[in-house]
C-alpha positions as CSV (number, residue, x, y, z in Angstrom):
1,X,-38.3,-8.2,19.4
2,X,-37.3,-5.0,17.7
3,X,-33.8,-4.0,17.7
4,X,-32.5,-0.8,17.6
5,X,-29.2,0.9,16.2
6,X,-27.3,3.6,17.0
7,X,-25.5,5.5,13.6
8,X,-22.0,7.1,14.6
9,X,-20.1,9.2,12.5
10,X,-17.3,11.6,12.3
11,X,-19.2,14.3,10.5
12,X,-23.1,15.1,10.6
13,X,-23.8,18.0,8.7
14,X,-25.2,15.5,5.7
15,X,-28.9,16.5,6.0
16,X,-29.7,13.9,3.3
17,X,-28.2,11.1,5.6
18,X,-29.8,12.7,9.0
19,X,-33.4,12.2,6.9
20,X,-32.4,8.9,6.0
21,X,-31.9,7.9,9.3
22,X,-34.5,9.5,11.5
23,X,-37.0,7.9,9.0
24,X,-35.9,4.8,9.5
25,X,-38.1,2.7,12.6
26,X,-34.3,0.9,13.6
27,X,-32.7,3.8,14.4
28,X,-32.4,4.7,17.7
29,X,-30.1,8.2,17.3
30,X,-27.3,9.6,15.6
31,X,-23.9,10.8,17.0
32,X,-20.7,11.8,15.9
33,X,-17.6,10.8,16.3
34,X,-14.6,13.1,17.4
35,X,-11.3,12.2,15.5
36,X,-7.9,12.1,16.5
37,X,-6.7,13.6,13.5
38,X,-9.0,14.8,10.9
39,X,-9.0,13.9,7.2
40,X,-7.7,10.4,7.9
41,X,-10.3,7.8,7.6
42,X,-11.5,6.7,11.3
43,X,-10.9,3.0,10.9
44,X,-7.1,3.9,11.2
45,X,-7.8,6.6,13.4
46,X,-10.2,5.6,16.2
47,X,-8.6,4.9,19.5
48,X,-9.7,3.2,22.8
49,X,-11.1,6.0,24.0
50,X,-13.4,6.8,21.3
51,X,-14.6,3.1,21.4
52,X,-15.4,3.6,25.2
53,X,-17.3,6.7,24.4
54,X,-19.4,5.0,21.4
55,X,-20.2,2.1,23.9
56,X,-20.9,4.4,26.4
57,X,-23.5,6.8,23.9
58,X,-25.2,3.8,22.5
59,X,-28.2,2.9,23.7
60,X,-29.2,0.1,21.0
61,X,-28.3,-3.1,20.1
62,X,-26.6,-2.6,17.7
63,X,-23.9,0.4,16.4
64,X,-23.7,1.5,12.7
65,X,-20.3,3.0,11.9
66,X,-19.3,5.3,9.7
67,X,-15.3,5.7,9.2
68,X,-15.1,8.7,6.4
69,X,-15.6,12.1,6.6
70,X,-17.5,11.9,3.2
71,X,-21.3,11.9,2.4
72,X,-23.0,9.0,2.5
73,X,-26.0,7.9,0.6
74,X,-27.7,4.7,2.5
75,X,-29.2,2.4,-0.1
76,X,-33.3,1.7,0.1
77,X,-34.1,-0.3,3.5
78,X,-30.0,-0.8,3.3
79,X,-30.1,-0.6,7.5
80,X,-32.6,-3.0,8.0
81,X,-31.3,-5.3,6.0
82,X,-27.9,-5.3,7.8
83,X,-29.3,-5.2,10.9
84,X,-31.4,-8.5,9.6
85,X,-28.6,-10.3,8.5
86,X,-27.0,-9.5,12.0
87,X,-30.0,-11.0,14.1
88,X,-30.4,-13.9,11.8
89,X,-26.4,-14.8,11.7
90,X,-25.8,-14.1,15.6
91,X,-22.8,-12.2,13.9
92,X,-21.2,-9.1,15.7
93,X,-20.2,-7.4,12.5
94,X,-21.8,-6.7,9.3
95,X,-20.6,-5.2,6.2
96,X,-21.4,-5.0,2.4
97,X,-20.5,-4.2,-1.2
98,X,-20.9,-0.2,-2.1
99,X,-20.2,2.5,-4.1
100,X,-17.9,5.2,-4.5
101,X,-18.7,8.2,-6.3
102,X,-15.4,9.7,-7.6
103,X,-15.0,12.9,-9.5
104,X,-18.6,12.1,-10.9
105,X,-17.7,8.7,-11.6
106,X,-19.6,6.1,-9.6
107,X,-17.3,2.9,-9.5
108,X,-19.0,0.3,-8.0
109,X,-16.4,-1.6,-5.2
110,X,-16.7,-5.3,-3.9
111,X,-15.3,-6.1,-0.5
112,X,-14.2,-9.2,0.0
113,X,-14.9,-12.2,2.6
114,X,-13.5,-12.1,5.3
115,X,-11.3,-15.0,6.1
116,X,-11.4,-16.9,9.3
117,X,-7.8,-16.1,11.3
118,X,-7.1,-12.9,8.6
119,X,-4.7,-10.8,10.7
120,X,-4.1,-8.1,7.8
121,X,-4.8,-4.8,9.0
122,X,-5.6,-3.3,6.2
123,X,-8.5,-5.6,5.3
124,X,-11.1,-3.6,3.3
125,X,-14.8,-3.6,5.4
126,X,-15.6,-0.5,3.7
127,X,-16.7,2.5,5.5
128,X,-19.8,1.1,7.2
129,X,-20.0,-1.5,9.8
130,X,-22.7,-2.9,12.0
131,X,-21.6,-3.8,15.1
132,X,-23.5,-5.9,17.9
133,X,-23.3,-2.9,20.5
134,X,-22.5,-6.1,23.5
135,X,-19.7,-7.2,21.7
136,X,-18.1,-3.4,21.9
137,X,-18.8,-3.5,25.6
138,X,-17.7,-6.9,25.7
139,X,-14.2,-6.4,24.2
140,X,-13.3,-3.2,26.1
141,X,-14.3,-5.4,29.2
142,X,-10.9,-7.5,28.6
143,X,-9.1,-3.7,29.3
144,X,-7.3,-3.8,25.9
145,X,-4.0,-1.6,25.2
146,X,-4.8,1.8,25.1
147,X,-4.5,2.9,21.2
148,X,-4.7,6.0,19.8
149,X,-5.1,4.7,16.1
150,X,-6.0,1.1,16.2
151,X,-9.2,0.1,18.2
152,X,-11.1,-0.6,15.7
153,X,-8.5,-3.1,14.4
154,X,-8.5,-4.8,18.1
155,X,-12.3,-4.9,18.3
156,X,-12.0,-6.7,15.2
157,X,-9.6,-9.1,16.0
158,X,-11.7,-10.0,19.0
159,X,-14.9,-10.5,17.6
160,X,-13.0,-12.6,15.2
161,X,-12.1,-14.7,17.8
162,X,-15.6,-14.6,19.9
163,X,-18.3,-14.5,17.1
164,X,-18.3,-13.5,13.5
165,X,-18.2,-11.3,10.7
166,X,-20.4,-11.7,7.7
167,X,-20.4,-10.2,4.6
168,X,-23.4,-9.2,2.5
169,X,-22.2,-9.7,-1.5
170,X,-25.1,-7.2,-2.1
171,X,-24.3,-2.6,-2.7
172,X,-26.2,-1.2,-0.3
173,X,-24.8,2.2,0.1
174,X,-22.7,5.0,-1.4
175,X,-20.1,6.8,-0.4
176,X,-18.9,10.2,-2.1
177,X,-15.3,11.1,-2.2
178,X,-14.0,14.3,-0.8
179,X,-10.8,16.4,-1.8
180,X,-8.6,17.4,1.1
């Protein structure tokens, strides 16, 4: 069975991404994300309502989330091999190693493992996330606390508590910095 992704993000005038993505056989579509307050990256900025919308636009088994305004650069199969790891773990969320490019400086930045009953809020997953698109739909089932900056955080908390979230020690994409 193939499964499919859908790519969210808060900006989508990156053409170089958009080609990325459309040539890739995973993805299903891209979409972007509306803010509540621009310039502040979305995984402290996305509210229930946004995550509502995202389940509702999704159409694949799986959602790739971007949280930063920035460009992205997706590494070489980088999707597929997330969404692999995902299928083959049973895991609802999926993140990686990757790369900031700073003032023309690329810096290469590790994330760490997540730790089974982590609470921390401001536990570093990096701006890309693959989540099982069921598990979205599944958490905003449970009618969680409408948020206007924290949803991602509760969706996190609960597939911590009903699946789980592996990390791939591998760089498999770049992010770019931008000056506000």
């Amino acid at each position: 069975m193939t499964h499919k992704i859908d790519f969210f993000t808060p900006c989508t005038d990156d053409t170089a991404l958009l080609d990325t993505l459309a040539a890739s056989p995973v993805v299903n579509g891209t979409h972007t994300i509306e803010a509540n307050m621009p310039f502040i990256p979305l995984e402290r900025n996305l509210s229930t309502t946004t995550l509502q919308s995202i389940a509702n636009k999704s159409t694949g088994d799986y959602t790739l989330l971007y949280t930063h305004a920035g460009r992205l650069t997706i590494g070489y199969r980088a999707i597929e091999r997330m969404l692999r790891t995902a299928t083959e773990s049973k895991a609802d969320w999926v993140y990686s190693h990757r790369y900031i490019v700073k003032q023309g400086n690329t810096i290469a930045v590790p994330t760490n493992e997540y730790q089974e009953g982590s609470i921390r809020d401001d536990f570093d997953f990096g701006p890309l996330v693959l989540i099982r698109t069921e598990a979205i739909r599944q958490f905003l089932a449970t009618e969680p606390k409408e948020v206007q900056h924290a949803a991602l955080y509760q969706l996190r908390l609960y597939i911590s508590r009903t699946s789980q979230l592996v990390h791939i020690n591998e760089y498999l994409y770049t992010e770019y910095e931008h000056d506000i």
